[in-house]
N, CA, C and O of each residue as an XYZ file, in Angstrom:
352
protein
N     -23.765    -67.651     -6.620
C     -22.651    -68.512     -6.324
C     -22.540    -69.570     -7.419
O     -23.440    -70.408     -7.462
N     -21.608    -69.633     -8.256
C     -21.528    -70.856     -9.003
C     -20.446    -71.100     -9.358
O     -19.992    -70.822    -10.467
N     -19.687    -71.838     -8.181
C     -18.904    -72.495     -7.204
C     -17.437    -72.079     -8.002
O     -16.599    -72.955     -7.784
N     -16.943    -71.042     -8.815
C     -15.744    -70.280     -9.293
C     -14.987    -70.045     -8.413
O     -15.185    -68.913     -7.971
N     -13.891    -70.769     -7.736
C     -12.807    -69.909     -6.892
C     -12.027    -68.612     -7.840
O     -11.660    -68.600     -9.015
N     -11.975    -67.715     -6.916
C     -11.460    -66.588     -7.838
C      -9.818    -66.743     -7.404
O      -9.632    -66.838     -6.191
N      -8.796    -66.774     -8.141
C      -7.665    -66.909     -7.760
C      -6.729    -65.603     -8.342
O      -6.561    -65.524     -9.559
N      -6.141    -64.610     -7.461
C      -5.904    -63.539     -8.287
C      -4.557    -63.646     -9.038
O      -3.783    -64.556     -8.737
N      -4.259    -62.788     -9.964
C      -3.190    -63.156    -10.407
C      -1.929    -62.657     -9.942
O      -1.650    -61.530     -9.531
N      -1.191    -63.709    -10.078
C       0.523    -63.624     -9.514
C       1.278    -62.424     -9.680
O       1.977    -61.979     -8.770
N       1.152    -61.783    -10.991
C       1.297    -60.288    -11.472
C       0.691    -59.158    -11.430
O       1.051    -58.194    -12.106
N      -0.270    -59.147    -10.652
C      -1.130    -58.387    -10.193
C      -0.705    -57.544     -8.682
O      -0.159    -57.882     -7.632
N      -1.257    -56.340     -9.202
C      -0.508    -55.232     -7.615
C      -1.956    -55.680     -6.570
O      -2.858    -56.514     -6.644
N      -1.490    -54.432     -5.467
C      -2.912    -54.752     -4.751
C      -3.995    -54.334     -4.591
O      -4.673    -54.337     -3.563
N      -4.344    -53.755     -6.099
C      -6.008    -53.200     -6.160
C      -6.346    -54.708     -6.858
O      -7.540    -55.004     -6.820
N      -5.364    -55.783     -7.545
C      -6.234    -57.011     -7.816
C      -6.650    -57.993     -6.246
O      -7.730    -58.530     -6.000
N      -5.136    -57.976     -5.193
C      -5.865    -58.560     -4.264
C      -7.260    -57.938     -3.534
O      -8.107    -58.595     -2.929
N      -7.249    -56.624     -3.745
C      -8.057    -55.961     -3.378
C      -9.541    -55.950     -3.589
O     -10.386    -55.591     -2.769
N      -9.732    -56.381     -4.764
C     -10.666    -57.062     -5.315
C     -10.897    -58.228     -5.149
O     -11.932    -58.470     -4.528
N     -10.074    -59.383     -5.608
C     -10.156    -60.638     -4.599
C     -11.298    -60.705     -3.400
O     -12.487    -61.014     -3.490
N     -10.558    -60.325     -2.301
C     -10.731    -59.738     -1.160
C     -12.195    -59.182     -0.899
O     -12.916    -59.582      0.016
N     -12.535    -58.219     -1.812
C     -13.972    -57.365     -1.977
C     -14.862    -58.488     -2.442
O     -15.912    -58.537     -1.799
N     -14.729    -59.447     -3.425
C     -15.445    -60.213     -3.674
C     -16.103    -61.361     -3.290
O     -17.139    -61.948     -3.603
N     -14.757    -61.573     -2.151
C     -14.269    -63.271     -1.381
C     -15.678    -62.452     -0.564
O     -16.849    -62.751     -0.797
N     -15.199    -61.302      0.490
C     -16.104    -60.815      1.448
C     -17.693    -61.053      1.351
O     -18.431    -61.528      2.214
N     -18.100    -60.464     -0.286
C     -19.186    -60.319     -0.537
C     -19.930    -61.751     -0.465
O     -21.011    -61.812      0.122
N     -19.318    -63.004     -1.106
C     -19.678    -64.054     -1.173
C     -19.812    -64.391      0.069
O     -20.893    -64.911      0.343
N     -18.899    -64.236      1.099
C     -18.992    -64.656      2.367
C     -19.839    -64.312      2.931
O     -20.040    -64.867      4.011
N     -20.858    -63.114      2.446
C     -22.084    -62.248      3.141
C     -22.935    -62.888      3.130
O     -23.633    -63.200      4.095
N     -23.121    -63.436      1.257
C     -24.264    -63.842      0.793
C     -24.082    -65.800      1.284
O     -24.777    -66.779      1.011
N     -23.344    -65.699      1.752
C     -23.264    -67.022      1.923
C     -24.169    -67.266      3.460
O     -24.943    -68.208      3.632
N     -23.888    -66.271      4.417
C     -24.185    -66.166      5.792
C     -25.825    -65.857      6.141
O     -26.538    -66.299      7.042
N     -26.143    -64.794      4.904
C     -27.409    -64.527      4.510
C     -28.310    -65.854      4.316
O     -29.272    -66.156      5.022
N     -27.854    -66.517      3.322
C     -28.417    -68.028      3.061
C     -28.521    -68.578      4.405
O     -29.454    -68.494      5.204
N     -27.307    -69.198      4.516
C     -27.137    -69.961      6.138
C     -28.653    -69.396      7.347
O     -29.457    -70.068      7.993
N     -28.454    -67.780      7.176
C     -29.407    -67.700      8.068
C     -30.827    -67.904      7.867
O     -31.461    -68.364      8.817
N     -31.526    -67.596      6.613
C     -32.789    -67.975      6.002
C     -32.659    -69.134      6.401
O     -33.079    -69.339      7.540
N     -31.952    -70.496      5.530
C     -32.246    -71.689      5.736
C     -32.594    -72.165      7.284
O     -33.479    -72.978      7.555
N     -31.748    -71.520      8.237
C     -31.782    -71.499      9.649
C     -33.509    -71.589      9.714
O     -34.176    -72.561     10.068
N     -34.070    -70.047      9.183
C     -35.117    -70.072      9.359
C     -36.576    -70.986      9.480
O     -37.462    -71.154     10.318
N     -36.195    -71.531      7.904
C     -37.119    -72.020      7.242
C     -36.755    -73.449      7.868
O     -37.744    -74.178      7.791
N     -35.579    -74.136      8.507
C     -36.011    -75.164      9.528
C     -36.518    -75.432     10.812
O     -36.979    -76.453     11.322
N     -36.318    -74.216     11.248
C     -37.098    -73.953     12.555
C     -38.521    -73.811     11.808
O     -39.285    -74.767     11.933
N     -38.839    -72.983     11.235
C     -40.829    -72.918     10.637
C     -41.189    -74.321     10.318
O     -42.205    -74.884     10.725
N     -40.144    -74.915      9.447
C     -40.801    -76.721      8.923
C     -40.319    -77.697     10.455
O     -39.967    -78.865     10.292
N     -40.337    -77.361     11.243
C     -39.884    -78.182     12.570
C     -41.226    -78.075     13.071
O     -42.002    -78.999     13.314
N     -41.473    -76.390     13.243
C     -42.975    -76.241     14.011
C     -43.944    -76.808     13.135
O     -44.903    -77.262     13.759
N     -44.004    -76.913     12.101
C     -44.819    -77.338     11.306
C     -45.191    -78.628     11.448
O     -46.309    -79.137     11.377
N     -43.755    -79.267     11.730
C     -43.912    -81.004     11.711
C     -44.362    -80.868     13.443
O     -44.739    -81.845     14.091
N     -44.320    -80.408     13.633
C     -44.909    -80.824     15.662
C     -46.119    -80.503     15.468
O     -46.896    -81.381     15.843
N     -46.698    -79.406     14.941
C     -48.029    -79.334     14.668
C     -48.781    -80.342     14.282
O     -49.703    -80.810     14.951
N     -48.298    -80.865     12.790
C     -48.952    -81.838     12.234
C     -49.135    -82.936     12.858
O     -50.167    -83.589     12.710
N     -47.912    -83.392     13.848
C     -47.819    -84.684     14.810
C     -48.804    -84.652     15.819
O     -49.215    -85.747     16.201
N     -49.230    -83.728     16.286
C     -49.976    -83.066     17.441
C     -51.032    -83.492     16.858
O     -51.711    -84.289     17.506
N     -51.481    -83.127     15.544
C     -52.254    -83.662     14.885
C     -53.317    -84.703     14.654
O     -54.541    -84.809     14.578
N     -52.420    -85.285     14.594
C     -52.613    -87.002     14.407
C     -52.303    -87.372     15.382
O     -51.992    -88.526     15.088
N     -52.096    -87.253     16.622
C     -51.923    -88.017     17.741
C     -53.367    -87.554     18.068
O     -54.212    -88.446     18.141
N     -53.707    -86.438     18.248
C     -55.320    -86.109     18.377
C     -56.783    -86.914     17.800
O     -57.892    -87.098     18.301
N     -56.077    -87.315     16.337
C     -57.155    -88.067     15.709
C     -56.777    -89.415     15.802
O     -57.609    -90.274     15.509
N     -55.633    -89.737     16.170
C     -55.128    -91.050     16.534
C     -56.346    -91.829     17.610
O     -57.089    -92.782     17.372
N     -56.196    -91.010     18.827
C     -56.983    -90.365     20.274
C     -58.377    -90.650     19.998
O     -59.182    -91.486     20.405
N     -58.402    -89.753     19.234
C     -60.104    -89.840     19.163
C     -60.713    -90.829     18.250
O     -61.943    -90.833     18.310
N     -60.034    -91.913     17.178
C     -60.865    -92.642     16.668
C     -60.593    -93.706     17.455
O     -61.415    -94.616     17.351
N     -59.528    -93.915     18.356
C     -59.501    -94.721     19.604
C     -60.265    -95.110     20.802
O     -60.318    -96.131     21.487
N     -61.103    -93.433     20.840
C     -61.934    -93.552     21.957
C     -63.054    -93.815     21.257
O     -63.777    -94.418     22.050
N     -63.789    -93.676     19.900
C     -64.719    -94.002     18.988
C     -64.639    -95.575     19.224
O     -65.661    -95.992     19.769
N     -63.934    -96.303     19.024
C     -63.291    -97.720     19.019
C     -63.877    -98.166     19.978
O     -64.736    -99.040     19.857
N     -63.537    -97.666     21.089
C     -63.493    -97.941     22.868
C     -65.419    -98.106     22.816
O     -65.962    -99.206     22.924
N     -66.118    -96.937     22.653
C     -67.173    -96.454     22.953
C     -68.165    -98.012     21.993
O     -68.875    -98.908     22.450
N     -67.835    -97.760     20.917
C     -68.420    -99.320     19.651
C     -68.475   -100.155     20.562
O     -69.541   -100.588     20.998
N     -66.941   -100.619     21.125
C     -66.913   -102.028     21.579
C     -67.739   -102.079     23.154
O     -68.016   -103.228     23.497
N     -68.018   -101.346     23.807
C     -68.645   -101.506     25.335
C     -69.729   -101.158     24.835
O     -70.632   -101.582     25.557
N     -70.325   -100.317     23.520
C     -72.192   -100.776     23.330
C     -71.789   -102.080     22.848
O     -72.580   -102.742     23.521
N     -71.177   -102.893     22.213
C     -71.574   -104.142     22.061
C     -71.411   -105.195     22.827
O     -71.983   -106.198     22.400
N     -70.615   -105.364     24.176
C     -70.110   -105.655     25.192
C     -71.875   -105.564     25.813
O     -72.642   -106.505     26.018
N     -72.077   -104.318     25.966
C     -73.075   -103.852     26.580
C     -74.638   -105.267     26.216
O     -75.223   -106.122     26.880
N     -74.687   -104.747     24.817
C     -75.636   -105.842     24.164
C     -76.093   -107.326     24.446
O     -77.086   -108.021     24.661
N     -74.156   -107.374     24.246
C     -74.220   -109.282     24.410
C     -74.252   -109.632     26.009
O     -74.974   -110.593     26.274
N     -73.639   -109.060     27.040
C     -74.325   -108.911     27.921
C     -75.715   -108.993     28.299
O     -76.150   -109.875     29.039
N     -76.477   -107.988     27.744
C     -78.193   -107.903     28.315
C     -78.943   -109.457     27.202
O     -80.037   -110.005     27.328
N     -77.734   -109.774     26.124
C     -78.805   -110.899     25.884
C     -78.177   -112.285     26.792
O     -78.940   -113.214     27.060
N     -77.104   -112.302     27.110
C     -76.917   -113.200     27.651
C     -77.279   -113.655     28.971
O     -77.515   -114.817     29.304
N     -77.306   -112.249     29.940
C     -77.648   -112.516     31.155
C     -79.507   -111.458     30.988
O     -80.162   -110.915     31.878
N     -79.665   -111.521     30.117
C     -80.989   -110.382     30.081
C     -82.020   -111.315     30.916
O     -81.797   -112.438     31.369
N     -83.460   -110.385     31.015
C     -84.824   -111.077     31.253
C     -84.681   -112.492     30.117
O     -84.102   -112.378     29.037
N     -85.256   -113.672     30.545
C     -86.186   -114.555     30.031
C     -87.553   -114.601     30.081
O     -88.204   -114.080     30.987
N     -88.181   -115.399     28.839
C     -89.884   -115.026     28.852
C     -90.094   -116.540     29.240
O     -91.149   -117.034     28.842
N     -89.338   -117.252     29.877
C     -89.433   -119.258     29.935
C     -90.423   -119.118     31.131
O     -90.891   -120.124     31.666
């Protein structure tokens, strides 16, 4: 495709529209062909991007609960020294 309207000529019988016509069609094929690949290949990069999101919401998750787990051993700690045994 590189974007040429074909315009047939004014003096021309109708094996030129005819051609026209044969050509307009063909472009219109390859045009539909495209359309549908691209179709494709955004549905595959869609799943792709939900995957990846899925992703990172997972490791989002889990260095969250890493987070969680740190802060209640140290919770835990200052606790047992604050209210722990005394040796007085």
């Amino acid at each position: 495709m590189d974007g040429i309207l074909l315009v047939p000529a004014r003096d021309g019988g109708q094996a030129d529209f005819q051609d026209f016509f044969t050509q307009l069609r063909k472009e219109v094929a390859d045009l539909r062909q495209e359309v549908a690949c691209l179709h494709r290949e955004n549905l595959e990069l869609r799943q792709r991007a939900g995957y990846w999101e899925a992703q990172h919401a997972r490791s989002v998750e889990r260095l969250l609960q890493e987070q969680i787990e740190l802060l209640q051993a140290d919770n835990l700690e200052l606790r047992s020294q604050l209210f722990g045994q005394r040796s007085e």
